[in-house]
mmCIF file as gemmi writes it, N, C-alpha and C atoms, coordinates in Angstrom:
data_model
loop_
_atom_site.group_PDB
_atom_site.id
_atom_site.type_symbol
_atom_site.label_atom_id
_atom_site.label_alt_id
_atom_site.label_comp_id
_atom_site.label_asym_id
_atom_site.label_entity_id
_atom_site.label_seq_id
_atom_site.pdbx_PDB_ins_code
_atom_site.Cartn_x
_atom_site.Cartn_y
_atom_site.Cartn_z
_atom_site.occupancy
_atom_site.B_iso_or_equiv
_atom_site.pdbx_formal_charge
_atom_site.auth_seq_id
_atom_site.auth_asym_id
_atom_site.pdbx_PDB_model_num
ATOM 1 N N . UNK Axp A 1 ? -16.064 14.192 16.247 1 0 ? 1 A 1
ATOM 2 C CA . UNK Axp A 1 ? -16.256 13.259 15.156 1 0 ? 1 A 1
ATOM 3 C C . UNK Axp A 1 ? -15.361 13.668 13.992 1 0 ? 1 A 1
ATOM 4 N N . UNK Axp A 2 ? -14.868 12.471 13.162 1 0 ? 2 A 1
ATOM 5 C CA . UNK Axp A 2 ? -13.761 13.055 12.499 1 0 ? 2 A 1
ATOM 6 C C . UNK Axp A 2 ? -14.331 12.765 10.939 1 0 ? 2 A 1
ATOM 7 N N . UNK Axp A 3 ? -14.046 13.401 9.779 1 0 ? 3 A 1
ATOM 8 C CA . UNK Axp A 3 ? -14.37 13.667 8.596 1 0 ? 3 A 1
ATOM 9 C C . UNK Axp A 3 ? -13.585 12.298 7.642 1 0 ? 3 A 1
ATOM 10 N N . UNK Axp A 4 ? -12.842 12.223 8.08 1 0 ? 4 A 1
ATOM 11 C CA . UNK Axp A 4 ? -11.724 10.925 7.846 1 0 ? 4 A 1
ATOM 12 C C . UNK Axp A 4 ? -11.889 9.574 8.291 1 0 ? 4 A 1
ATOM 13 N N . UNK Axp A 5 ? -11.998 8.576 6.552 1 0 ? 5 A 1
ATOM 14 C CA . UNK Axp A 5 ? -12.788 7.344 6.941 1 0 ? 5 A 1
ATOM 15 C C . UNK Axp A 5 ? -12.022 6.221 7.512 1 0 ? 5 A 1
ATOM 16 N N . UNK Axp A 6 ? -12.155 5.854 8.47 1 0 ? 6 A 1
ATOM 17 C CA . UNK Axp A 6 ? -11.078 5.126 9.482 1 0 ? 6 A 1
ATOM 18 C C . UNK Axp A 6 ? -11.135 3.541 8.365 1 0 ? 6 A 1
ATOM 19 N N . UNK Axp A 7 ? -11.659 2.904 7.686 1 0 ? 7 A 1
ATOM 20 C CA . UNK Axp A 7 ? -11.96 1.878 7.201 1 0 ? 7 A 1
ATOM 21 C C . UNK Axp A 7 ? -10.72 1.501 6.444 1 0 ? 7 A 1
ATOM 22 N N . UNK Axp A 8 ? -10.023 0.247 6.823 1 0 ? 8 A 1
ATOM 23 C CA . UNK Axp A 8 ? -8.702 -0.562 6.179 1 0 ? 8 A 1
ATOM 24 C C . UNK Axp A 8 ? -9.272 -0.482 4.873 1 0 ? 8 A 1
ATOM 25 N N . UNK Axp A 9 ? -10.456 -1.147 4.544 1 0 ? 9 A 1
ATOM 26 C CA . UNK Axp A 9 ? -11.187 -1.193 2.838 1 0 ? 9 A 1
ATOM 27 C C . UNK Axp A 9 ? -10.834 0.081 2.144 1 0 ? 9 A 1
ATOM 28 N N . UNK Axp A 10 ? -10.963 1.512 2.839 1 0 ? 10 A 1
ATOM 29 C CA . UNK Axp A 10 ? -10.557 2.633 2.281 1 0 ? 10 A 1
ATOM 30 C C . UNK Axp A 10 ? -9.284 2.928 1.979 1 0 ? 10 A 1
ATOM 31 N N . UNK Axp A 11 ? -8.4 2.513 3.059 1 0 ? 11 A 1
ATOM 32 C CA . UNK Axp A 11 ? -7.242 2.973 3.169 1 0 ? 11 A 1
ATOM 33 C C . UNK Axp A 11 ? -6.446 1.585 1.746 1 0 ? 11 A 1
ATOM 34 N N . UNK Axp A 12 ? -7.064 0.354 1.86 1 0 ? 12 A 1
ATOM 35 C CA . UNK Axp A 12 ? -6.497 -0.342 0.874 1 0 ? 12 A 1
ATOM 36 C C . UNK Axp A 12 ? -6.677 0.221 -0.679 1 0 ? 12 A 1
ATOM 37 N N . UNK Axp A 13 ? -8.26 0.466 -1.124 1 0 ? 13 A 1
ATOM 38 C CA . UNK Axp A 13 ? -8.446 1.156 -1.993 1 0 ? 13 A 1
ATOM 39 C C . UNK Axp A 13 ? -7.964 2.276 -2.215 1 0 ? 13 A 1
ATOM 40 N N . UNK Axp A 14 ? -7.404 2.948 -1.59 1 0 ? 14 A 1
ATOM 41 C CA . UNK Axp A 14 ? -6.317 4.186 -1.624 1 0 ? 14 A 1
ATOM 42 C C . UNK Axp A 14 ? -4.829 3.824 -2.167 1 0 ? 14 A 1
ATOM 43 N N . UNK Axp A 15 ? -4.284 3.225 -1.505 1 0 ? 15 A 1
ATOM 44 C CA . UNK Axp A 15 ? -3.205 2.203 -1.957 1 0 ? 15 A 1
ATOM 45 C C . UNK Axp A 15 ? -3.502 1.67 -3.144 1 0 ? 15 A 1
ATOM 46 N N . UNK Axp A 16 ? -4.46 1.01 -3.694 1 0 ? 16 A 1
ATOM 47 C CA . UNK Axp A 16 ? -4.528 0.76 -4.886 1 0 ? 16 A 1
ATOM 48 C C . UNK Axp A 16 ? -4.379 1.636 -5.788 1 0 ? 16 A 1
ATOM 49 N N . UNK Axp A 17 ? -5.427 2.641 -5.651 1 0 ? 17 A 1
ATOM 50 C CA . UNK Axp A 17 ? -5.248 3.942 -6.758 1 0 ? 17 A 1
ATOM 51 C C . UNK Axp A 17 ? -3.82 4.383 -6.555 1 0 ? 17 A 1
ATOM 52 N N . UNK Axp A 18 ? -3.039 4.614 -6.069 1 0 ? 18 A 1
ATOM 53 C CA . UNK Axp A 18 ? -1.491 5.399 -6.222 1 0 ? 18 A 1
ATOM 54 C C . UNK Axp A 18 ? -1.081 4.115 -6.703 1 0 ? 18 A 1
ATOM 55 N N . UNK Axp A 19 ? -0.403 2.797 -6.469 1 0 ? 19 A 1
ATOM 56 C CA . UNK Axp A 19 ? 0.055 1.814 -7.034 1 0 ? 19 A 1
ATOM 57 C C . UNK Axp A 19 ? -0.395 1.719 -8.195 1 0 ? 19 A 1
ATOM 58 N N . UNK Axp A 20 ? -1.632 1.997 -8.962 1 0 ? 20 A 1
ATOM 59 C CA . UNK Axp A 20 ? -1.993 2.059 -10.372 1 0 ? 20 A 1
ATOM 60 C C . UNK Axp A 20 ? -1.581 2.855 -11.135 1 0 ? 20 A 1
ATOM 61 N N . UNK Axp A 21 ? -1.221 4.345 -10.109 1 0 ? 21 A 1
ATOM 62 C CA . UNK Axp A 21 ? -0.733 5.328 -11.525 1 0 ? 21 A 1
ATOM 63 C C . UNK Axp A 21 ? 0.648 5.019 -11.196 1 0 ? 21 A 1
ATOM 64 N N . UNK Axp A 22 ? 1.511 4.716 -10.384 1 0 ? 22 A 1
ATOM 65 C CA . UNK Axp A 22 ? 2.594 4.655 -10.749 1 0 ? 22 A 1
ATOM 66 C C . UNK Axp A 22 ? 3.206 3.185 -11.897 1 0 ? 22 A 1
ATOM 67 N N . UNK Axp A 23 ? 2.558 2.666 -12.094 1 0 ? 23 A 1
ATOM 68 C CA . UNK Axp A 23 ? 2.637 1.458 -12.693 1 0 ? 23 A 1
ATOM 69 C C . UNK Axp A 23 ? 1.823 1.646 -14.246 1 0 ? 23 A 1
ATOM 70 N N . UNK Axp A 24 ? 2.649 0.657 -15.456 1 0 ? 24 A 1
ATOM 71 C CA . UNK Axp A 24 ? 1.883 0.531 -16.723 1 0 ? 24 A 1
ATOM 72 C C . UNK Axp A 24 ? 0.925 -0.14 -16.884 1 0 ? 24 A 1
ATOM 73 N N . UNK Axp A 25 ? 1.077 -1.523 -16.323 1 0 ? 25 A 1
ATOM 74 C CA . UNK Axp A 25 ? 0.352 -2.53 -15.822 1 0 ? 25 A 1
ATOM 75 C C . UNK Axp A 25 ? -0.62 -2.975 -15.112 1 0 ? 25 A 1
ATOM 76 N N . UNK Axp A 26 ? -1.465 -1.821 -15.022 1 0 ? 26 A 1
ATOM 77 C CA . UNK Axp A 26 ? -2.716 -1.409 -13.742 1 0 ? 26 A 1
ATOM 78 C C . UNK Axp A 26 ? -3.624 -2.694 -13.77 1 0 ? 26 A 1
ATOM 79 N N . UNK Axp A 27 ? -4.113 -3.83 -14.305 1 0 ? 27 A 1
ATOM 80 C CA . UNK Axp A 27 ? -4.171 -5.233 -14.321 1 0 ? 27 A 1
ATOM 81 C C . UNK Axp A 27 ? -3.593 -5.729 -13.284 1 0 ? 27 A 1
ATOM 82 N N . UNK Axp A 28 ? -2.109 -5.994 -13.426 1 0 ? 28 A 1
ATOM 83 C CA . UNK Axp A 28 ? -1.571 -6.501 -12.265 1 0 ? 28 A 1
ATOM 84 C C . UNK Axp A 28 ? -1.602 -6.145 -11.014 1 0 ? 28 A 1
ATOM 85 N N . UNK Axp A 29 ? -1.964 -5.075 -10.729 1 0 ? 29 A 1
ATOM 86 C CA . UNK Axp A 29 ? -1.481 -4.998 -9.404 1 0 ? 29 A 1
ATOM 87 C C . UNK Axp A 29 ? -2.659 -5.26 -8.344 1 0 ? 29 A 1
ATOM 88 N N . UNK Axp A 30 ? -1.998 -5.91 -7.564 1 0 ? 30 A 1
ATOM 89 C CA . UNK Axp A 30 ? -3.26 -6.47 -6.223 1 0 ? 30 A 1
ATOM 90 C C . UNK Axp A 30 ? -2.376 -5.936 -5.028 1 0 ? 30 A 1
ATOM 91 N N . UNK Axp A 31 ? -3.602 -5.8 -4.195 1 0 ? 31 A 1
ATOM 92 C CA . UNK Axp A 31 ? -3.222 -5.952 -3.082 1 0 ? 31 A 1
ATOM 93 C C . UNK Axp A 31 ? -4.111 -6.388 -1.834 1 0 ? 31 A 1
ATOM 94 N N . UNK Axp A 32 ? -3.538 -6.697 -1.308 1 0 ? 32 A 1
ATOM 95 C CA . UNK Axp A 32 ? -3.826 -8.068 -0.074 1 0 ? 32 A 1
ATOM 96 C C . UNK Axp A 32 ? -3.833 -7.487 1.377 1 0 ? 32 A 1
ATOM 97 N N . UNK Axp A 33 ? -4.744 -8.024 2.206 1 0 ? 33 A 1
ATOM 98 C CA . UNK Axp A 33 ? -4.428 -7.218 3.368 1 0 ? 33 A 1
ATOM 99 C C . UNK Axp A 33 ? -4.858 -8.063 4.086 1 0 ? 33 A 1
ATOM 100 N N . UNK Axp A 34 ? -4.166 -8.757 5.635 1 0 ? 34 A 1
ATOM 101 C CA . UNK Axp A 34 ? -3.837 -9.195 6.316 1 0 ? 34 A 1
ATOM 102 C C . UNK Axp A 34 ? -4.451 -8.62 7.765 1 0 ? 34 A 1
ATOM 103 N N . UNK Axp A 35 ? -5.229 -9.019 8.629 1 0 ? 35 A 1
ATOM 104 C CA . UNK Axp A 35 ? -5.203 -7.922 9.505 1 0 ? 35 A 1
ATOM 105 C C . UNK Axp A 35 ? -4.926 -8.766 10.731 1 0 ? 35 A 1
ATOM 106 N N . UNK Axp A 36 ? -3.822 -8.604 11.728 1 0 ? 36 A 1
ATOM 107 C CA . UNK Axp A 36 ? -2.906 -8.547 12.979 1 0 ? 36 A 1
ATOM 108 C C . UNK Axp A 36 ? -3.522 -7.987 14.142 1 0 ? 36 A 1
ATOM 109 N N . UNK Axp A 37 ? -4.516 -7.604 14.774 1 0 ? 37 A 1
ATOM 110 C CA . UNK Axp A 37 ? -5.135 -7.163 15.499 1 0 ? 37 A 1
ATOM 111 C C . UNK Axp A 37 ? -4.957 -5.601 15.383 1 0 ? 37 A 1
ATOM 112 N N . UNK Axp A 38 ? -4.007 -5.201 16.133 1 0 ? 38 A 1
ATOM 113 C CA . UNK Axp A 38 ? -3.92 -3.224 15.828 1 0 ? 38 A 1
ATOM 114 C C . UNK Axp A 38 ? -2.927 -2.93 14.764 1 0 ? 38 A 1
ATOM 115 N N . UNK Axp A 39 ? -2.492 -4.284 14.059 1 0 ? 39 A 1
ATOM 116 C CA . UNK Axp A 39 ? -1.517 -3.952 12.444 1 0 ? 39 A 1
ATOM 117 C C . UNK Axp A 39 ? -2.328 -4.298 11.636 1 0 ? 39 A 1
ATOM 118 N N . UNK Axp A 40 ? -2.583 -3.924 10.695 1 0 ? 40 A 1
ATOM 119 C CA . UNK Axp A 40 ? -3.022 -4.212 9.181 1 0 ? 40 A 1
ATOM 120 C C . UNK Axp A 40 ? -1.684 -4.394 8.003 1 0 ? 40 A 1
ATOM 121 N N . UNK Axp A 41 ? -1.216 -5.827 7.682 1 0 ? 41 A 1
ATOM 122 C CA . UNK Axp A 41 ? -0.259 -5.943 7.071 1 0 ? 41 A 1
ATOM 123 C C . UNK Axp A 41 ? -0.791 -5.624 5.075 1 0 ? 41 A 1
ATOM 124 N N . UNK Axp A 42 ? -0.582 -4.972 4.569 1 0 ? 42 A 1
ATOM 125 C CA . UNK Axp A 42 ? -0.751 -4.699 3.107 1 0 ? 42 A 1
ATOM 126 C C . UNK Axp A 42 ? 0.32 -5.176 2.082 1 0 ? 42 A 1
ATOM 127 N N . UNK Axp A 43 ? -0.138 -6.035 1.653 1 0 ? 43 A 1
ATOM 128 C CA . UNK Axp A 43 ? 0.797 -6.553 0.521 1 0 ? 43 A 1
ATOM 129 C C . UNK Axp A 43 ? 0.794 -6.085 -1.054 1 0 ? 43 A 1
ATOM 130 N N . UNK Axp A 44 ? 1.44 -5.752 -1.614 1 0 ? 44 A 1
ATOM 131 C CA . UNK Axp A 44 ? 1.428 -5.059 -3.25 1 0 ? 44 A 1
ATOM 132 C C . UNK Axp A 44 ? 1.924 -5.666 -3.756 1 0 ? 44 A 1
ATOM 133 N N . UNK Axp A 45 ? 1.12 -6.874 -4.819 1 0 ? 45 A 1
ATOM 134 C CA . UNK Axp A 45 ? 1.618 -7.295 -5.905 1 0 ? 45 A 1
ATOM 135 C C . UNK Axp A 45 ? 1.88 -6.604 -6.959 1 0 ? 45 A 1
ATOM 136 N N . UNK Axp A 46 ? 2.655 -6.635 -7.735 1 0 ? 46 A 1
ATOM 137 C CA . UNK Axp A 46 ? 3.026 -5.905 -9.338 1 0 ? 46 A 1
ATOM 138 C C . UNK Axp A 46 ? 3.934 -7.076 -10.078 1 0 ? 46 A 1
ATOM 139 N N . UNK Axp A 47 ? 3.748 -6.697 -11.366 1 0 ? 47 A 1
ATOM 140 C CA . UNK Axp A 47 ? 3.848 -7.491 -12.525 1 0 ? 47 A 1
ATOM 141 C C . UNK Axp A 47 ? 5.787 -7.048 -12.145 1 0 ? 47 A 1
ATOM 142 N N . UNK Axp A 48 ? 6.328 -8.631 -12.345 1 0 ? 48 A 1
ATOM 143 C CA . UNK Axp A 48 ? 7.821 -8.426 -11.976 1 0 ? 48 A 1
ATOM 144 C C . UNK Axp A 48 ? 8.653 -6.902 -12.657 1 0 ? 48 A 1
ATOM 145 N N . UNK Axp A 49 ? 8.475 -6.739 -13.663 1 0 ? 49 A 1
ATOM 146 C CA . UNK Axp A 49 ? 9.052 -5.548 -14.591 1 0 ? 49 A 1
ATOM 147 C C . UNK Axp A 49 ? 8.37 -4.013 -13.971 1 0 ? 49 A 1
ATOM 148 N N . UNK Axp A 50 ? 8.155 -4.204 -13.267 1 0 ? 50 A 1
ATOM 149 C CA . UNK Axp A 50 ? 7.159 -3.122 -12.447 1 0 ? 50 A 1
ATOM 150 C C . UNK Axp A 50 ? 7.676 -2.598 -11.314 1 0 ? 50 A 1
ATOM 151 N N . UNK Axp A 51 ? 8.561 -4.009 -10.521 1 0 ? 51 A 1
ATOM 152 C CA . UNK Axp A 51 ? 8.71 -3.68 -9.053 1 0 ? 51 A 1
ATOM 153 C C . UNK Axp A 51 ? 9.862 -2.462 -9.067 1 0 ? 51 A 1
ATOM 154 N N . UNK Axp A 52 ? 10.775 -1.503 -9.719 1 0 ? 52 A 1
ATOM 155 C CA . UNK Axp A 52 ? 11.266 -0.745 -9.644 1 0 ? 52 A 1
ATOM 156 C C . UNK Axp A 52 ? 10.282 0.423 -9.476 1 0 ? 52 A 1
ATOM 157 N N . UNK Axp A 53 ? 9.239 0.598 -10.159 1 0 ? 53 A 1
ATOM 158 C CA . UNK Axp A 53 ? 8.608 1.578 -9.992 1 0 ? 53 A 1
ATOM 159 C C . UNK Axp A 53 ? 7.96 1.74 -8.973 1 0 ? 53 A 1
ATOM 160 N N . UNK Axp A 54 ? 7.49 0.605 -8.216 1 0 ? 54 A 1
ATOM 161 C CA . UNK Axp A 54 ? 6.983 1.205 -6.701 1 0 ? 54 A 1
ATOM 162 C C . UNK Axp A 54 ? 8.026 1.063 -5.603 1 0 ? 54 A 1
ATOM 163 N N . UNK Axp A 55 ? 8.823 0.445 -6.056 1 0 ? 55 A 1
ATOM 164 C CA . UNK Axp A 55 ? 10.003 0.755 -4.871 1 0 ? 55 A 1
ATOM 165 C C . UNK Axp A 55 ? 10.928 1.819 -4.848 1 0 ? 55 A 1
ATOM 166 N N . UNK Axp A 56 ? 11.039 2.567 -6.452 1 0 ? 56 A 1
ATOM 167 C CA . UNK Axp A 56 ? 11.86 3.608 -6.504 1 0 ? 56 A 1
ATOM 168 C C . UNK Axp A 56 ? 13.003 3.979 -6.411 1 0 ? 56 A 1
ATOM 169 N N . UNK Axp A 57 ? 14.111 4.672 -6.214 1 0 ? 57 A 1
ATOM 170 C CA . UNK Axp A 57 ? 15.426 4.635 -6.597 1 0 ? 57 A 1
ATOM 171 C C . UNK Axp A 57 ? 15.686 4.618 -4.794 1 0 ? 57 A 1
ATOM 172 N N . UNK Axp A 58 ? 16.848 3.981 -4.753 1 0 ? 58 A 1
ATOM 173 C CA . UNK Axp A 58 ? 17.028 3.333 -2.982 1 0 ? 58 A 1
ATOM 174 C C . UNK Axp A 58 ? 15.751 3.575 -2.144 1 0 ? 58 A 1
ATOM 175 N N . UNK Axp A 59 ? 15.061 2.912 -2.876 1 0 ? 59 A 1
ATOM 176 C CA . UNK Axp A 59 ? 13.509 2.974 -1.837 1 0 ? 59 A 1
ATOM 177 C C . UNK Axp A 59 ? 12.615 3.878 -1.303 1 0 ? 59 A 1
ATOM 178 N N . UNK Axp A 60 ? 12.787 5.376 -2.313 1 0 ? 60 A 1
ATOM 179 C CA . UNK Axp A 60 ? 12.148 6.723 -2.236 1 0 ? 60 A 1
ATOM 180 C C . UNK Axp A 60 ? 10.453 6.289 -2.039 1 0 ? 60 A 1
ATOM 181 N N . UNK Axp A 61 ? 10.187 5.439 -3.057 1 0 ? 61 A 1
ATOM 182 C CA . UNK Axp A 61 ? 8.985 5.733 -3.449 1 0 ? 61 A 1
ATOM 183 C C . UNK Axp A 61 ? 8.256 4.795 -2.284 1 0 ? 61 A 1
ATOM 184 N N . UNK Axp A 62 ? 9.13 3.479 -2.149 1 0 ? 62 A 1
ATOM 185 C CA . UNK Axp A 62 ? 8.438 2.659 -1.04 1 0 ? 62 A 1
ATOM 186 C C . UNK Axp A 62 ? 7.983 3.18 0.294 1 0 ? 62 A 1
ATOM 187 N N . UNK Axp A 63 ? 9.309 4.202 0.586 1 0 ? 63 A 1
ATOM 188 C CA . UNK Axp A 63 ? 9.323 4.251 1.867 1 0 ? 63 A 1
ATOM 189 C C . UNK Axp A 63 ? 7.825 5.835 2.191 1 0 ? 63 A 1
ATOM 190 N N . UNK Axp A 64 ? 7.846 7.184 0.315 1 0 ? 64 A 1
ATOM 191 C CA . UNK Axp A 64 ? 6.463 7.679 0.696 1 0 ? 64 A 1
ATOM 192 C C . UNK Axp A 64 ? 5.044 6.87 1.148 1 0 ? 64 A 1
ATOM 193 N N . UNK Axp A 65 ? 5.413 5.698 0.015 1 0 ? 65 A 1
ATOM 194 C CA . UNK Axp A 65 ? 4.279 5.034 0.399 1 0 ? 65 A 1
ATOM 195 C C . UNK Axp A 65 ? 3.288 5.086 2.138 1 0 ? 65 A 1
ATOM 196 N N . UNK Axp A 66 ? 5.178 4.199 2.468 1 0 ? 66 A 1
ATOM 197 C CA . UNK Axp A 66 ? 4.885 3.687 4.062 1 0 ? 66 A 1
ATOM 198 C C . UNK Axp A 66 ? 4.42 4.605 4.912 1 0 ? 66 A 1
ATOM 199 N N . UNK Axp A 67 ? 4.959 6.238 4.763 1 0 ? 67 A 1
ATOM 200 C CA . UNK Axp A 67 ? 4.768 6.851 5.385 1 0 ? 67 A 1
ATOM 201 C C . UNK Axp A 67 ? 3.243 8.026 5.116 1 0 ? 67 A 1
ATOM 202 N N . UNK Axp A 68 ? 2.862 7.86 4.128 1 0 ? 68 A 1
ATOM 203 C CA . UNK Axp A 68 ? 1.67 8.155 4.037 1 0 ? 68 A 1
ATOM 204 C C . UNK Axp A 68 ? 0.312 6.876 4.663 1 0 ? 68 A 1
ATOM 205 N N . UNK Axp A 69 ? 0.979 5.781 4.693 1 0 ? 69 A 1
ATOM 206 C CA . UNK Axp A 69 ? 0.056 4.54 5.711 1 0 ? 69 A 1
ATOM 207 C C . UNK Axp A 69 ? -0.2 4.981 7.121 1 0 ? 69 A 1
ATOM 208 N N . UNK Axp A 70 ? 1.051 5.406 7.527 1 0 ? 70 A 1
ATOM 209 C CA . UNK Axp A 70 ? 2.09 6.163 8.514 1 0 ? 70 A 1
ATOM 210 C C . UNK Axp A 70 ? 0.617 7.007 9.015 1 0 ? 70 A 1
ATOM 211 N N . UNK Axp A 71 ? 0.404 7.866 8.452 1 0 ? 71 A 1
ATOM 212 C CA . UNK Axp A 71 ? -0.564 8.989 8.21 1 0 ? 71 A 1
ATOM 213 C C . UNK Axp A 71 ? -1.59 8.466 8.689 1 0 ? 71 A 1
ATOM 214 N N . UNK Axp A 72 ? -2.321 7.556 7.794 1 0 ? 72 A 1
ATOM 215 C CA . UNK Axp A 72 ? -3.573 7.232 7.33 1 0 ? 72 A 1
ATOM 216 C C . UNK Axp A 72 ? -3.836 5.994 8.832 1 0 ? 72 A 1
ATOM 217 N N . UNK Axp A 73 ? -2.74 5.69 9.351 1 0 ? 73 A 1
ATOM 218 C CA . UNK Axp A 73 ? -3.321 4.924 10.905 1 0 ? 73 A 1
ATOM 219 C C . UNK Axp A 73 ? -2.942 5.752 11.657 1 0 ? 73 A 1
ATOM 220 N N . UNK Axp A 74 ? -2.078 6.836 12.138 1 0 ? 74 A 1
ATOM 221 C CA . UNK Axp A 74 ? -2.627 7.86 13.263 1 0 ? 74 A 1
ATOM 222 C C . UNK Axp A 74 ? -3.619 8.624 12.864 1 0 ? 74 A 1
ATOM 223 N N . UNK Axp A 75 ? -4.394 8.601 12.336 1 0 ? 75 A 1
ATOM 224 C CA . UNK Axp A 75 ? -5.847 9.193 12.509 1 0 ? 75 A 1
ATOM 225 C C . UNK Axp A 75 ? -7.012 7.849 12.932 1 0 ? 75 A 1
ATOM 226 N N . UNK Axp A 76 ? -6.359 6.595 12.712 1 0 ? 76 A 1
ATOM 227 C CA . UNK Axp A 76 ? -7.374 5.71 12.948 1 0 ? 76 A 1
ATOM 228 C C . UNK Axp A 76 ? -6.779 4.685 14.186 1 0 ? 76 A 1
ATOM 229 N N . UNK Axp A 77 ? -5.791 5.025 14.964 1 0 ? 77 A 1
ATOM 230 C CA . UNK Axp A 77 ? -4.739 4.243 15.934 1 0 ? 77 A 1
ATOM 231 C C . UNK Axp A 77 ? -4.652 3.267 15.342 1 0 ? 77 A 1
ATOM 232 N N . UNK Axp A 78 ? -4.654 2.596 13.557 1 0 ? 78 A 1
ATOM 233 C CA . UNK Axp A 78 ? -4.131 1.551 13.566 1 0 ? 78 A 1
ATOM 234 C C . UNK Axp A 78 ? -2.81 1.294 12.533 1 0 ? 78 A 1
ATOM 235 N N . UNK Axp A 79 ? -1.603 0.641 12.777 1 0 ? 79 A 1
ATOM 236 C CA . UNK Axp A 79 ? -0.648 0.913 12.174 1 0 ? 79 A 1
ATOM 237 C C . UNK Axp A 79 ? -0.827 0.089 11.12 1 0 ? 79 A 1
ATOM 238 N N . UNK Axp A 80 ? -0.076 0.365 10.234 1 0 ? 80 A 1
ATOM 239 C CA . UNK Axp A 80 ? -0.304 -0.237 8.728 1 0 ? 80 A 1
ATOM 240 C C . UNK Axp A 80 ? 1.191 -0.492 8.099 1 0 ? 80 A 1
ATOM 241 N N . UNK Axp A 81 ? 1.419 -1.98 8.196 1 0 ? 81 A 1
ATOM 242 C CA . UNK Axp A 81 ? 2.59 -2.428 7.451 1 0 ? 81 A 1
ATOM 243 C C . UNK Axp A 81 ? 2.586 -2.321 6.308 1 0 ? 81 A 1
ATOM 244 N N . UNK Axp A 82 ? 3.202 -2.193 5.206 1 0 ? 82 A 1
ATOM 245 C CA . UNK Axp A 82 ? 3.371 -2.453 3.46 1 0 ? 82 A 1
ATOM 246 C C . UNK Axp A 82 ? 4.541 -3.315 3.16 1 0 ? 82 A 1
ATOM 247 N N . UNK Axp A 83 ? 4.319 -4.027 2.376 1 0 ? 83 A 1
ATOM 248 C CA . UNK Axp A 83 ? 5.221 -5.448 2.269 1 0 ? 83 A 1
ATOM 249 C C . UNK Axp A 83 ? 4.946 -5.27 0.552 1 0 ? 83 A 1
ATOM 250 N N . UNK Axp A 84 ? 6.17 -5.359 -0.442 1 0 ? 84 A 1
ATOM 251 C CA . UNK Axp A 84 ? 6.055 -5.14 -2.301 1 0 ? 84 A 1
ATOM 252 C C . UNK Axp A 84 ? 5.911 -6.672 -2.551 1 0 ? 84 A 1
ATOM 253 N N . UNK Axp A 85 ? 5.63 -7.17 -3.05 1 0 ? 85 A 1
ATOM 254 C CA . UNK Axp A 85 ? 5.729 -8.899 -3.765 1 0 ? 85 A 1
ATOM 255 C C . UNK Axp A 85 ? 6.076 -8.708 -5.136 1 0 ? 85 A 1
ATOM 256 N N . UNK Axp A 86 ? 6.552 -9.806 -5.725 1 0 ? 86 A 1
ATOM 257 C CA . UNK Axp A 86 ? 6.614 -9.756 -6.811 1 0 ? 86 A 1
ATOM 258 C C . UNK Axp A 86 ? 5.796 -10.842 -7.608 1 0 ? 86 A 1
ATOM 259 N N . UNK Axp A 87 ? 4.946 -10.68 -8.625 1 0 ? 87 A 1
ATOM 260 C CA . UNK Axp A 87 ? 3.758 -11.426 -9.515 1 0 ? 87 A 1
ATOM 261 C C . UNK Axp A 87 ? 3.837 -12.969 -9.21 1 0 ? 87 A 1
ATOM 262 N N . UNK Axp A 88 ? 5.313 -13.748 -8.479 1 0 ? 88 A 1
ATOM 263 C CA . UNK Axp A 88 ? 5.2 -14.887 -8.773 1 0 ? 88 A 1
ATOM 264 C C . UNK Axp A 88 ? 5.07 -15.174 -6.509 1 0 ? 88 A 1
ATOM 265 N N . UNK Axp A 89 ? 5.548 -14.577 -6.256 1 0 ? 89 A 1
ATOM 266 C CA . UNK Axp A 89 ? 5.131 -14.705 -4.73 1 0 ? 89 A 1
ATOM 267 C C . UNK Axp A 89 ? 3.717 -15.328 -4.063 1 0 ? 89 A 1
């Protein structure tokens, strides 16, 4: 039995909290989740003046993101897409 909560609701609310501190705008940001049978697609809205900060300089920050999702579905076999939007999407 594993200590680690397999639940998309968790893993989204997780995603939320890091998308909040990296951002000024903690209001704006949503995120959306989609679920694909063994994908869970996650969408991150942020306020347009924002989207540099979660995407990061050539896509540093996007791509920790992805790969901490990366993480968070091999412990639960389910893979987890991340998709950035921008406020008017």
């Amino acid at each position: 039995m594993s200590d680690v909560p397999d639940s998309s609701v968790s893993v989204r609310e997780q995603l939320h909290e890091v998308v909040c501190a990296l951002v000024d705008d903690q209001d704006a940001v949503e995120i959306l989740e989609e679920d694909l049978g063994n994908t869970r697609l996650l969408q991150v809205r942020v306020a347009d003046d924002e989207l540099g900060k979660v995407i990061g300089r050539q896509g540093r920050t996007v791509r920790a993101l992805r790969a901490l999702l990366e993480v968070r579905g091999s412990e639960s076999d389910v893979y987890y897409d991340l998709e950035v939007l921008e406020e008017d999407d």
